[in-house]
C-alpha positions as CSV (number, residue, x, y, z in Angstrom):
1,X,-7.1,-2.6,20.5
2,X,-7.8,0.6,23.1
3,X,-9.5,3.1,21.3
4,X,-6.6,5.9,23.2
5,X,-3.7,3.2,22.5
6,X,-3.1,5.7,19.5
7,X,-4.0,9.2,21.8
8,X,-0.2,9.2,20.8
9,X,2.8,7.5,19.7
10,X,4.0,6.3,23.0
11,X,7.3,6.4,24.7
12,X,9.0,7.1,21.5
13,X,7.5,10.5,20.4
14,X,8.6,14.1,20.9
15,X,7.2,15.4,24.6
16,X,3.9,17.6,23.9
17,X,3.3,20.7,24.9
18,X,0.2,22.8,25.3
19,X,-0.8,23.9,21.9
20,X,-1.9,27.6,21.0
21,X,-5.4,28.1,19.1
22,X,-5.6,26.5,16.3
23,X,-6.5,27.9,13.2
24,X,-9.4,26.4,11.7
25,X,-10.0,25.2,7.5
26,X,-12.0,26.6,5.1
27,X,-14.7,23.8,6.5
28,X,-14.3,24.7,9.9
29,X,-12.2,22.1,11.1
30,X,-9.1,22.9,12.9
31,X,-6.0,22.4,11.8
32,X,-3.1,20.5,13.0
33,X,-0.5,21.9,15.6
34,X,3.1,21.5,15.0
35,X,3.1,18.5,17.8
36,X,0.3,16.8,16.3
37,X,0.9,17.1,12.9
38,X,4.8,16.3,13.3
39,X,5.4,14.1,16.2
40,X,8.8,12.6,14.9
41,X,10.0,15.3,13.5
42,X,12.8,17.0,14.6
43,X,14.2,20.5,15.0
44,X,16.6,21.2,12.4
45,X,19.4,21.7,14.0
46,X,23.1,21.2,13.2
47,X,23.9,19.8,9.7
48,X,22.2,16.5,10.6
49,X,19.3,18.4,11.8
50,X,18.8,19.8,8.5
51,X,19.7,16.9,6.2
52,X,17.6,14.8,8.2
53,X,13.8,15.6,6.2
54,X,16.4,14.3,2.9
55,X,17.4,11.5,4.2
56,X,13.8,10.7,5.3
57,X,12.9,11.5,1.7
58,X,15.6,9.0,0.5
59,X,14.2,6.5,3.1
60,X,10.0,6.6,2.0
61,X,11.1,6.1,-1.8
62,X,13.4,3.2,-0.6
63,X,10.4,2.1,1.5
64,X,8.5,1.8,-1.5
65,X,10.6,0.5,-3.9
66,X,10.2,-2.7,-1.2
67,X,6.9,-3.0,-0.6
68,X,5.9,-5.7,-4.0
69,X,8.9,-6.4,-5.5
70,X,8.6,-10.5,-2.9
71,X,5.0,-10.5,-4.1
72,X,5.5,-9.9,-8.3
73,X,9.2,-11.5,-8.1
74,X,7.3,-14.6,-7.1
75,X,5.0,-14.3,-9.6
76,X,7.3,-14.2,-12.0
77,X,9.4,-17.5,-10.9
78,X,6.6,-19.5,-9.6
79,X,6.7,-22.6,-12.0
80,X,10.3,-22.7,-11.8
81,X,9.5,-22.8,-7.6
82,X,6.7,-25.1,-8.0
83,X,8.9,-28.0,-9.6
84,X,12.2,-26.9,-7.3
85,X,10.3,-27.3,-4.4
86,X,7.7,-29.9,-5.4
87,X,4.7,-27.7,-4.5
88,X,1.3,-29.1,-5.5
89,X,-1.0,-26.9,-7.3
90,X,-3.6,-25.9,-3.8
91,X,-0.5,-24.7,-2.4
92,X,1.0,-22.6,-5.0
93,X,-2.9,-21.2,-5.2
94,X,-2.1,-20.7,-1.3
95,X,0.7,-18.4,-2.2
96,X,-1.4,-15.9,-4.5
97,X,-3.6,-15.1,-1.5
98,X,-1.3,-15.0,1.2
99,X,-0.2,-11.8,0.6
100,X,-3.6,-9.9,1.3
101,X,-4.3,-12.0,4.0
102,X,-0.6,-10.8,5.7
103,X,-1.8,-7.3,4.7
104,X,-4.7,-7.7,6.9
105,X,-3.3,-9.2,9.7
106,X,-0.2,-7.7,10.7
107,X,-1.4,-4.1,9.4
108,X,-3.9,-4.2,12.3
109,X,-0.9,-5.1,15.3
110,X,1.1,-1.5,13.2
111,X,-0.5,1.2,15.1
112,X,0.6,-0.5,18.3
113,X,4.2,-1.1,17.5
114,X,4.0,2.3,16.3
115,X,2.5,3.4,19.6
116,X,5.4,1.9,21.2
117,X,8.5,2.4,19.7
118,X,7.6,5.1,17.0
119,X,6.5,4.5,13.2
120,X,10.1,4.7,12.2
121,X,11.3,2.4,14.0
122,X,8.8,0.0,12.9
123,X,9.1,0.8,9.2
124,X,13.2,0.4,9.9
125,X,12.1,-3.0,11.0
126,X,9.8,-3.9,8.8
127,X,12.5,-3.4,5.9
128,X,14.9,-5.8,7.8
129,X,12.0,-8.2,7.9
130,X,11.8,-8.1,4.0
131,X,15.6,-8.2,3.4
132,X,15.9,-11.3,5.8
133,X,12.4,-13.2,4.6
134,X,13.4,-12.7,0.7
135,X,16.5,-13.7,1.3
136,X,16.2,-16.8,3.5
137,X,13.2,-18.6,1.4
138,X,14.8,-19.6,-1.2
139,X,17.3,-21.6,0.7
140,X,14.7,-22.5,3.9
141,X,14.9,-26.0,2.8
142,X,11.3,-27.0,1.7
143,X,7.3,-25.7,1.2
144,X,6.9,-25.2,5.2
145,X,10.3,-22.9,5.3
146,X,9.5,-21.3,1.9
147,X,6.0,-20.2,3.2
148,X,7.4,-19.1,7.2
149,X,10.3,-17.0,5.4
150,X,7.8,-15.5,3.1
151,X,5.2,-14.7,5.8
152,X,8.1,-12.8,7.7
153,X,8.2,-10.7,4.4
154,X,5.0,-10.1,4.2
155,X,5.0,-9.0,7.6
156,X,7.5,-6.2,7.0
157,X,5.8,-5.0,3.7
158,X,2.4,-5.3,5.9
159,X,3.6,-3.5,8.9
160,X,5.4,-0.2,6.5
161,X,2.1,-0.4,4.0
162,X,0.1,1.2,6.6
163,X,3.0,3.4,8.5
164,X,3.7,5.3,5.5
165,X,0.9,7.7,5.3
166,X,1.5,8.3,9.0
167,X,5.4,9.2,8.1
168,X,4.0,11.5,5.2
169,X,1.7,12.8,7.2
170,X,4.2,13.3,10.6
171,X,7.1,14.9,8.5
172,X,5.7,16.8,5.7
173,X,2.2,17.7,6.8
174,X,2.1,20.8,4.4
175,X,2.7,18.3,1.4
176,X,0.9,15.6,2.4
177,X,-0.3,15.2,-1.9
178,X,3.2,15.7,-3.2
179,X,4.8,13.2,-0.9
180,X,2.4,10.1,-1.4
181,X,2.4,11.1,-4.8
182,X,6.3,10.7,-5.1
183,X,5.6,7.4,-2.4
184,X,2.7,6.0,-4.6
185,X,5.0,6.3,-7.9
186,X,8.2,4.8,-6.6
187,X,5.4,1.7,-5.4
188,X,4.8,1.5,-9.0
189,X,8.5,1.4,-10.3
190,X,9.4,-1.5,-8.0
191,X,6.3,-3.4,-9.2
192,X,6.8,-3.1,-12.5
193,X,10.5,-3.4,-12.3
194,X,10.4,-6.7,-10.2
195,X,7.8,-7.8,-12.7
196,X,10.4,-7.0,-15.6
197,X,13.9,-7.8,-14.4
198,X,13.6,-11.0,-12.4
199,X,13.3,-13.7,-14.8
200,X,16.2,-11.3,-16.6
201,X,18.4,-11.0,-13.9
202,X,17.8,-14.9,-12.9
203,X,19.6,-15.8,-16.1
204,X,22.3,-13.4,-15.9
205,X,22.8,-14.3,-12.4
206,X,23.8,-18.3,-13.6
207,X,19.8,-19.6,-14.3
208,X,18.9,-20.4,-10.6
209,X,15.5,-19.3,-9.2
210,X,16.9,-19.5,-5.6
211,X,19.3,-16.7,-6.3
212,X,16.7,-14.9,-8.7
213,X,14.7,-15.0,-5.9
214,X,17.2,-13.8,-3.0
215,X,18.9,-11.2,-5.4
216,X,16.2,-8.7,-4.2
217,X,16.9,-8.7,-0.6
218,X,19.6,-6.3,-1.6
219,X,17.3,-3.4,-2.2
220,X,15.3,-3.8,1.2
221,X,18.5,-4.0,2.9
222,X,19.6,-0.8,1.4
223,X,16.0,0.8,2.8
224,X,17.2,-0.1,6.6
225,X,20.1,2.2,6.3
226,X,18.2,5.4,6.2
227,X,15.8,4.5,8.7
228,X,18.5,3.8,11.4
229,X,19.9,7.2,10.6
230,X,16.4,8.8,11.5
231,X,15.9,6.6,14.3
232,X,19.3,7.1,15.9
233,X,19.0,11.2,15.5
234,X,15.4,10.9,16.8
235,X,16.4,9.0,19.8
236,X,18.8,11.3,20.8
237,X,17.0,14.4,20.8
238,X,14.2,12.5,22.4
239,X,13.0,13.2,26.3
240,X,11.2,11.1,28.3
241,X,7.4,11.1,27.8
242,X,4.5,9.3,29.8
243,X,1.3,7.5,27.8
244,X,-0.2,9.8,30.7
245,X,0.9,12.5,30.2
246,X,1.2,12.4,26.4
247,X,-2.3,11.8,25.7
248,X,-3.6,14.3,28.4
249,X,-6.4,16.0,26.8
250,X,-7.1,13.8,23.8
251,X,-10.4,12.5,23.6
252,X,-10.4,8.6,22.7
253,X,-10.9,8.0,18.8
254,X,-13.1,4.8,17.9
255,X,-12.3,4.5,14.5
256,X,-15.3,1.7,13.9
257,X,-18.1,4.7,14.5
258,X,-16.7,6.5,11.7
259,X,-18.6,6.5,8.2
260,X,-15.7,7.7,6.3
261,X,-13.7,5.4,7.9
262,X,-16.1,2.6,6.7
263,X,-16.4,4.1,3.6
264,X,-12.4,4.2,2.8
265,X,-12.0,0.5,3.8
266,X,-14.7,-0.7,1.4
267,X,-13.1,1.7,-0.9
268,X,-9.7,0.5,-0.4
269,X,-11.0,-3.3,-0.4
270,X,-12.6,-2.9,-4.0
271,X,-9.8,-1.1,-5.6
272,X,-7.6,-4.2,-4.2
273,X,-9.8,-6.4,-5.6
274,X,-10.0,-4.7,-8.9
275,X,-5.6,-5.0,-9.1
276,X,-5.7,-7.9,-7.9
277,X,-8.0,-9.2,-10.7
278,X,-6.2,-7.5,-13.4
279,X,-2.7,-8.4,-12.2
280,X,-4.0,-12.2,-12.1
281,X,-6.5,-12.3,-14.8
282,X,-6.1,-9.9,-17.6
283,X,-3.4,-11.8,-19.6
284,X,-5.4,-14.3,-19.8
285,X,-8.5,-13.0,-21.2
286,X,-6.2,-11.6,-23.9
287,X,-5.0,-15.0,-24.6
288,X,-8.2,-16.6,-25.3
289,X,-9.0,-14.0,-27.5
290,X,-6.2,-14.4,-29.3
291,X,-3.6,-12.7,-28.6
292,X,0.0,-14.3,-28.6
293,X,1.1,-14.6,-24.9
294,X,3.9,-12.5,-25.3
295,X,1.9,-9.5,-26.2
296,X,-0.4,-10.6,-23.5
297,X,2.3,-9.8,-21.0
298,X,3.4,-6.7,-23.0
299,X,-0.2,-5.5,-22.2
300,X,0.2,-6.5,-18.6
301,X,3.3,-4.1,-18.0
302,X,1.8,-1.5,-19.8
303,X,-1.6,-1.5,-17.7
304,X,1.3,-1.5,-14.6
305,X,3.2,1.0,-15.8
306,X,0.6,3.5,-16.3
307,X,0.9,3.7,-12.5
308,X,4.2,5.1,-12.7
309,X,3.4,9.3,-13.6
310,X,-0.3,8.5,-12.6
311,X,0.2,7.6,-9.1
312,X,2.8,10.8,-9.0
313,X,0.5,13.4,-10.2
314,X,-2.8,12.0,-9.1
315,X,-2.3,12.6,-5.1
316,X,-0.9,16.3,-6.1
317,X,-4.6,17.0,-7.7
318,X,-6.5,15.5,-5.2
319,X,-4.9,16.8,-2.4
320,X,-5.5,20.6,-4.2
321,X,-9.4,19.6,-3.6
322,X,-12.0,20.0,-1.1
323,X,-13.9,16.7,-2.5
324,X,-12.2,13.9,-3.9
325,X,-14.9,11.8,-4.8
326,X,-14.9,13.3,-8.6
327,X,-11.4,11.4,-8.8
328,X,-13.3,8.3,-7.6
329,X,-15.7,9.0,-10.1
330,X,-13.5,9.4,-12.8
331,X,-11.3,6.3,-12.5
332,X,-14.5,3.8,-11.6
333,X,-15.7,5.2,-15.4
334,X,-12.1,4.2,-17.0
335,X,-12.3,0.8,-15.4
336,X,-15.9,0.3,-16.3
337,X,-14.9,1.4,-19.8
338,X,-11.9,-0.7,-20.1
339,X,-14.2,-4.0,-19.0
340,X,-16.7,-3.3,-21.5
341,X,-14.2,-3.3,-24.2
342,X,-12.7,-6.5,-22.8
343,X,-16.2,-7.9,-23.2
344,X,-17.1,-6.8,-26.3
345,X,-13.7,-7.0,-28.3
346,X,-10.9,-7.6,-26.1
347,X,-7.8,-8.4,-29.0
348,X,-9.1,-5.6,-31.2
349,X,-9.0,-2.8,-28.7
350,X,-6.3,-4.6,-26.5
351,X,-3.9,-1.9,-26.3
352,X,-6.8,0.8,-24.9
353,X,-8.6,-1.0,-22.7
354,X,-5.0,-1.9,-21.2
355,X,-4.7,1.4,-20.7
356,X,-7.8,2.3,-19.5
357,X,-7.0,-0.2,-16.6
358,X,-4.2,1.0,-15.7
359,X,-6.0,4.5,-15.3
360,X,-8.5,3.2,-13.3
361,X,-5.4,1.0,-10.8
362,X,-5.0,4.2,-9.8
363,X,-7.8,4.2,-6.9
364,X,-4.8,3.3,-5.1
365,X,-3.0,6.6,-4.3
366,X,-5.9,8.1,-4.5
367,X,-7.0,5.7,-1.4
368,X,-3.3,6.7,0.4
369,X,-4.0,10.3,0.0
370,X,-7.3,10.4,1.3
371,X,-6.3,8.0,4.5
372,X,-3.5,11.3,5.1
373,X,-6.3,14.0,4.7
374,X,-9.1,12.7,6.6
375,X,-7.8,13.0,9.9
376,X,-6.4,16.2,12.0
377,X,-2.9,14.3,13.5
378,X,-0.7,11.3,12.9
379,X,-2.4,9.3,15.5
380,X,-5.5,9.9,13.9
381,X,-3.9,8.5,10.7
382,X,-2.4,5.5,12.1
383,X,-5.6,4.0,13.5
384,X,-7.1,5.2,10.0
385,X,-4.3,3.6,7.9
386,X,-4.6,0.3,9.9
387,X,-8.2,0.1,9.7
388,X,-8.3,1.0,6.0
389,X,-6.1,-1.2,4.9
390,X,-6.2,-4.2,7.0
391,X,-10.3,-4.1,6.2
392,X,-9.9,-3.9,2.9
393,X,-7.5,-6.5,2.2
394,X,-9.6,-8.9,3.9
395,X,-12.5,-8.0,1.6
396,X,-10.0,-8.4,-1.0
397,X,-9.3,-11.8,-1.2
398,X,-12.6,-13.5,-2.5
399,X,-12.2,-11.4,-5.7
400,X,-9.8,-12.9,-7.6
401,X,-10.9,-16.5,-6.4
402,X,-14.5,-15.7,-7.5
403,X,-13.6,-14.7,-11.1
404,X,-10.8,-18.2,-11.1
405,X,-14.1,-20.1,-10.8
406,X,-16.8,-18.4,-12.5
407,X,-14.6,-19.1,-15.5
408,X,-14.1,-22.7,-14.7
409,X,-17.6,-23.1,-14.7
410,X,-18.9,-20.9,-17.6
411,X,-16.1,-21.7,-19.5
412,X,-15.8,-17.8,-20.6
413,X,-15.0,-14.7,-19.8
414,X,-18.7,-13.2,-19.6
415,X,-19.9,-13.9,-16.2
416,X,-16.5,-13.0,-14.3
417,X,-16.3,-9.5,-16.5
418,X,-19.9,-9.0,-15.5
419,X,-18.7,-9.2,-11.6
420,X,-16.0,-7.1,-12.0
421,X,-17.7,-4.6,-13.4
422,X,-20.7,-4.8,-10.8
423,X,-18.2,-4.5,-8.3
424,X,-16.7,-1.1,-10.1
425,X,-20.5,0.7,-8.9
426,X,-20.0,0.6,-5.3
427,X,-16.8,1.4,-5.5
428,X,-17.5,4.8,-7.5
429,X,-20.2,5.0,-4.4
430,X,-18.1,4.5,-1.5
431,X,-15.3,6.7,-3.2
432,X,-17.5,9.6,-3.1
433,X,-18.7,8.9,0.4
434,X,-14.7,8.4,1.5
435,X,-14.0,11.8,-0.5
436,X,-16.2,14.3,1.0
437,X,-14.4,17.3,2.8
438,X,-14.8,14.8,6.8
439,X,-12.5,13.9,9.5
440,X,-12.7,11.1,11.3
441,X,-12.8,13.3,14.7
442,X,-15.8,15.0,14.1
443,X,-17.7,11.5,13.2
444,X,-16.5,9.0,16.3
């Protein structure tokens, strides 16, 4: 992509105007102008004017009560679709990494959609793209139109995962930390509560996976309706803008000649890989050490559900900080903590080491909230986001597959603990080199 394709957010944003002087931080940096730091957001004026930041509230919760609930509702169904649909075993495997590989993907063609039609139009499309995909797979008639229906879910979740920091960060810009905190722990609520209610709610709803399946199209079809609201009232109070003219002034960003853009996409990458191992993997290292499966699930939700205040408060505290990289620090320890008491007595100490993970799962929203402070304006934090995220989730997908056969072959649990926990060190590294008090404009 052009490094100025993201000068600005194209046709769609507010007109700019010439900025006063700037203010700088307590690092010398200058801070964000109102038309850089909010360029969809609207003057409050008229009742709608003022209920509007609500509504877009109501909308980025909705938003992230969507964005896992196709992935872990899957999961939770997938024998019954494996033998409804008479998938083999490669390409049920093919379903577990499909969604990082989506991730990457379609979160690198966001910042120009974005660009052109405004982040919340995208994210309003990219919620109708879940409701549709979730709903249509189950009934798509076979493998092929189970995985296309899928994919067009993936896209949506894909598309909003990387346009919500840029919403945070283009509406409320003065609570950046707050805002992804309330973002990150409504993530964690629809994860765990997919993860919970599906196979619940599949027998309540007659026993049928199809409609187990579909049932959750409801909730991302709920998330559109907010969305249009904001993009209706935005489009009307819009004016005409140029690419020109909008970017007149801005010097082009090239994200790739960043070091802390680097270092947050290996950061985000390994804290993927890290949930992605414990969300596919942990269970079973309980259950061949013992423990009943039942409990082994128990401990699965629990390690999820830590998430839930975690991923609220976290961004709050490191948003209050100059230098996030002590965060880093801390939640690489938990995790390297929690696999040394899997490796050394994983049934005896089940219950802490469960929740030790789930402390250290929390690299997520730490990731989210550093992606919103490391750049002066919203542009700068959609080409961030994209690059962040879409990197990392490519460099997430070996993980998982790597640990899947280092147990096959060593027939325990030692050698794919040891990797996980090697892979913990750099990611402590990178997470203090993504933390420091930088912004992506004074580096590229």
């Amino acid at each position: 992509m052009a490094d100025d394709d993201l000068a600005t957010l194209g046709p769609a944003a507010e007109p700019r105007t010439t900025p006063a002087p700037r203010p700088a931080d307590g690092a010398g940096h200058p801070q964000p102008g109102p038309a850089e730091a909010a360029p969809e957001a609207l003057p409050a004026t008229g009742p709608a004017g003022r209920w509007l930041p609500r509504i877009v509230i109501a909308g980025l919760v909705l938003v992230a009560l969507n964005l896992r609930p196709a992935i872990t509702s899957l999961g939770a169904l997938l024998e019954e679709v494996r033998d409804g649909l008479g998938m083999s075993g490669t390409v049920a495997g093919l379903l577990t990494s499909v969604p990082a590989l989506c991730f990457a993907a379609f979160g690198f063609v966001a910042p120009r959609l974005a660009r052109r039609w405004g982040p919340g139009a995208v994210v309003c499309a990219g919620m109708a793209a879940i409701a549709v995909g979730v709903a249509v797979r189950p009934y798509a008639g076979g493998t092929g139109g189970f995985l296309a229906a899928s994919a067009l879910a993936l896209a949506g979740i894909a598309v909003s995962n990387v346009l919500m920091p840029v919403v945070i960060k283009s509406w409320f810009a003065d609570r950046v930390g707050s805002m992804t905190g309330l973002y990150s722990m409504a993530l964690a609520l629809g994860t765990s509560l997919a993860a919970a209610l599906t196979v619940p709610m599949t027998d309540a709803l007659g026993g049928s996976w199809r409609t187990g399946l579909a049932v959750w199209a409801v909730l991302a079809a709920a998330a559109v309706l907010p969305w249009l609201v904001v993009v209706r009232r935005r489009r009307a109070a819009a004016a005409p803008a140029t690419d020109a003219a909008a970017g007149a002034g801005e010097a082009p960003l090239r994200i790739t000649s960043s070091p802390t853009a680097w270092a947050l996409a290996v950061f985000f990458g390994l804290q993927a890989t890290a949930a992605y191992i414990t969300m596919g993997w942990m269970p079973q290292i309980f259950r061949d050490a013992g423990v009943s499966a039942g409990t082994a699930g128990v401990l699965l939700a629990v390690t999820m559900a830590m998430g839930v205040p975690l991923s609220f408060v976290l961004p709050r505290l490191a948003s209050r900080m100059r230098h996030q990289g002590p965060l880093a620090v801390l939640l690489g320890l938990c995790g390297l903590a929690g696999y040394a008491g899997l490796w050394l007595a994983p049934a005896a100490g089940a219950w802490a080491w469960a929740l030790l993970m789930g402390i250290s799962n929390c690299a997520f929203p730490l990731a989210l909230t550093m992606i919103g402070m490391r750049s002066t304006s919203s542009a700068g934090v959609v080409k961030l986001s994209a690059f962040a995220q879409s990197v990392g989730y490519l460099i997430s997908i070996p993980g998982p597959l790597l640990v899947g056969t280092l147990y096959q072959h060593s027939g325990g649990w030692g050698l794919p603990i040891a990797l996980m926990a090697g892979l913990m060190v750099p990611q402590i590294a990178v997470g203090v080199l993504a933390g420091r008090d930088r912004r992506i404009e004074d580096e590229s």
